[in-house]
C-alpha positions in Angstrom: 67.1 -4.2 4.4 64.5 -4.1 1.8 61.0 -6.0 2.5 61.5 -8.0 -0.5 64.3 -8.2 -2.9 63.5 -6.0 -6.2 61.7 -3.7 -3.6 62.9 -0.9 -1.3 60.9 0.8 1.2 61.4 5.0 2.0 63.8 5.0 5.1 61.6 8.4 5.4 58.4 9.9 6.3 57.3 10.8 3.1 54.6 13.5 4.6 57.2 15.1 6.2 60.2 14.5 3.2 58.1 15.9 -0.3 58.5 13.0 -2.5 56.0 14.2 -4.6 58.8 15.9 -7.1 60.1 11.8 -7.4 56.7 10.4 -8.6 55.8 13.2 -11.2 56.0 11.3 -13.9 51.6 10.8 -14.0 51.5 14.2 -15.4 52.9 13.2 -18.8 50.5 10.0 -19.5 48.5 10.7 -22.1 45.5 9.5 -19.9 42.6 8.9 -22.4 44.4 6.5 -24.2 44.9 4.2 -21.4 43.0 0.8 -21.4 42.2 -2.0 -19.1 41.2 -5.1 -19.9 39.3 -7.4 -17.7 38.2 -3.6 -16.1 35.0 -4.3 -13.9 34.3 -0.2 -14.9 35.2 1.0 -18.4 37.3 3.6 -17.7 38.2 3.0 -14.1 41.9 2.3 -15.2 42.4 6.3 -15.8 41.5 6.8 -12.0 44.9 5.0 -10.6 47.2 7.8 -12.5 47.3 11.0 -9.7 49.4 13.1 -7.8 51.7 11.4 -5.1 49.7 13.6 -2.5 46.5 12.1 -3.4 47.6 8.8 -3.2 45.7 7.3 -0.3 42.4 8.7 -1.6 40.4 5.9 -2.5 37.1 5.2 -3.3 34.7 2.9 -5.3 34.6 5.8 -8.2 38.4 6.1 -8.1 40.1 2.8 -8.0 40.4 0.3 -10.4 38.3 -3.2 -9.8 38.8 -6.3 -12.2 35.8 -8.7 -12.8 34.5 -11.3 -10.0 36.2 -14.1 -10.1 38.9 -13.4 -12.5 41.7 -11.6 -10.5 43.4 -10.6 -13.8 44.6 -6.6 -15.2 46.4 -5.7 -18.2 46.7 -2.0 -18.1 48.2 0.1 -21.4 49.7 3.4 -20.3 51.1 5.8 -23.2 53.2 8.7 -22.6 53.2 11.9 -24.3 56.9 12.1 -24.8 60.1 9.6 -24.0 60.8 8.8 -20.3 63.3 6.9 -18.7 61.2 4.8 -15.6 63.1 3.8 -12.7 60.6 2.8 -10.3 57.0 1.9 -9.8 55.0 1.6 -7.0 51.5 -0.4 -6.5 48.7 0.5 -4.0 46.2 -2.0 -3.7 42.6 -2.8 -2.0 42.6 -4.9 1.0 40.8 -8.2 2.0 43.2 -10.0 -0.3 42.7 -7.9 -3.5 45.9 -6.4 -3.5 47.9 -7.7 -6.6 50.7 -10.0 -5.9 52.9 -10.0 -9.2 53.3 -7.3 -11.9 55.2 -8.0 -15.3 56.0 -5.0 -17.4 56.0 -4.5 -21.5 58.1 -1.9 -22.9 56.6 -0.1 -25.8 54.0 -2.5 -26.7 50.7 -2.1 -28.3 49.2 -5.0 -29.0 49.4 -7.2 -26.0 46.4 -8.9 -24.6 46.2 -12.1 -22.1 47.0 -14.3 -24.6 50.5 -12.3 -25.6 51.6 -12.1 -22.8 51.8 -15.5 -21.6 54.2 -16.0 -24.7 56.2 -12.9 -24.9 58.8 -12.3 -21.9 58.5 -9.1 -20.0 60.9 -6.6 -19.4 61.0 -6.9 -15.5 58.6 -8.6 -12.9 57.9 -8.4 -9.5 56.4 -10.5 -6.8 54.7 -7.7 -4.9 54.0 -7.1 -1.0 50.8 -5.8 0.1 51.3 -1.9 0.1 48.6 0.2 1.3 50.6 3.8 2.0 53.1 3.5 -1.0 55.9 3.3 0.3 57.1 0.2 -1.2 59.2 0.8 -4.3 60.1 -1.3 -6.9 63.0 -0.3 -8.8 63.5 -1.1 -12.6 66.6 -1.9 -14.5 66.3 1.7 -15.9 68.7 0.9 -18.9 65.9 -1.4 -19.9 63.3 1.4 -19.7 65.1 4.4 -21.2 63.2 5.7 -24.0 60.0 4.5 -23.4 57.0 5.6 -24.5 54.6 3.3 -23.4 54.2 0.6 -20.7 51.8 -2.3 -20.0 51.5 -3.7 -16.3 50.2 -6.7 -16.4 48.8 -8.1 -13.0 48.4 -11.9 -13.3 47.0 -12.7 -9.4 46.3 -11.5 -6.1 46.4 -12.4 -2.5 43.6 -14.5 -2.6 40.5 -12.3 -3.5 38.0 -13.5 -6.2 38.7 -10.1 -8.1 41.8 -7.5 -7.6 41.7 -3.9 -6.9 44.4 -1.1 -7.6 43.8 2.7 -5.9 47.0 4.1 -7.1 49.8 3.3 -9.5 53.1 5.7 -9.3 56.2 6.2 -11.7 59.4 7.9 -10.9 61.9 8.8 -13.5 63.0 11.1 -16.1 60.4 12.8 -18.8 61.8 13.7 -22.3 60.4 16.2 -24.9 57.2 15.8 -26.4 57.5 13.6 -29.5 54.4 15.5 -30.9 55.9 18.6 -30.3 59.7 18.1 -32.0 57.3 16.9 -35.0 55.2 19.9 -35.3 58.4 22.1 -35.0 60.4 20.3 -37.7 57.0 20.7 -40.0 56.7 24.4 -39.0 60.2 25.1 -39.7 59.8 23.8 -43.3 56.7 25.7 -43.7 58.6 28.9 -43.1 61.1 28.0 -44.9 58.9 27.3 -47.9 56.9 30.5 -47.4 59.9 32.7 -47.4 61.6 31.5 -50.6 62.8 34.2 -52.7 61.2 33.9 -56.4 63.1 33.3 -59.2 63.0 37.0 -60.7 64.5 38.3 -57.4 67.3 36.2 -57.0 70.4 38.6 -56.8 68.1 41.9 -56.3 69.5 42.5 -52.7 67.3 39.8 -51.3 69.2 37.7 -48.3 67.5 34.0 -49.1 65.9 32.6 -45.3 65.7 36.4 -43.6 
């Protein structure tokens, strides 16, 4: 049975079973745009996105604090191409610092505390305290299909004057760089345009777009 409904926890060792091929999806976050707000570190936000091996490596200069007494996060996390997410997990600190609900935006850039006590998220959690990550929480992936950015927004904890986050995962699908299909559409024009046949050679033997 899962822990909590909206959560499922690995019916595995995931040392022993590679899950790290599930939670890939850190690799295509654009990782200097994401922001924090209410970040006791400017910055520290970017620490939280890593590989699923590294997980449990936490430290003061790689997890992500919020002020004293203000338990608050609202983290923006861009992708560099489309994905479809369909499931997040949450590793938080202990002593009661671990967060205890997430609500999640779907390609939203201009939420802040204030928004997002007025517009309805896409999905939300009441989260456990998770300190391995192997608590899941799956999303209603039709609802996240062609995402390119998130927020997580982290309204309390577990009783702490400030929360702490060491490691947030995403598993799904990744798409093709939007930057890229841009480029290619411009280059191909380009050549196209640089290999027009002038005017005096039309009919001369010259096969228009070799």
């Amino acid at each position: 049975m899962p822990p909590f409904q909206g959560a499922c926890a690995h019916d595995h060792d995931c040392e022993s079973h590679d899950c790290s091929s599930s939670w890939s999806l850190y690799k295509h976050i654009d990782t200097q745009k994401v922001r924090c707000l209410n970040e006791a570190v400017e910055g520290s936000c970017r620490t939280v996105f890593k590989p699923w091996h590294q997980r449990l490596e936490a430290s003061s200069s790689t997890q992500l604090d919020s002020q004293e007494d203000d338990p608050e996060l609202l983290l923006h996390v861009p992708f560099n191409g489309a994905v479809k997410l369909t499931g997040i997990t949450v590793i938080g600190g202990g002593d009661g610092t671990s967060p205890a609900k997430l609500k999640v935006y779907a390609n939203r850039d201009d939420l802040d505390f204030s928004a997002v006590a007025d517009v309805p998220a896409v999905q939300e959690w009441e989260l456990l305290e998770n300190f391995d990550g192997q608590i899941e929480y799956p999303t209603h992936a039709a609802k996240f299909n062609g995402v390119h950015s998130i927020d997580l927004y982290f309204p309390s904890n577990f009783g702490a004057d400030h929360s702490t986050i060491t490691f947030i995962g995403f598993r799904g699908e990744f798409s093709e760089r939007r930057r890229e299909a841009v480029e290619a559409v411009y280059e191909t024009r380009a050549m196209a345009a640089d290999h027009k046949v002038p005017d005096d050679m039309q009919g001369a033997g010259w096969n228009v777009g070799m």
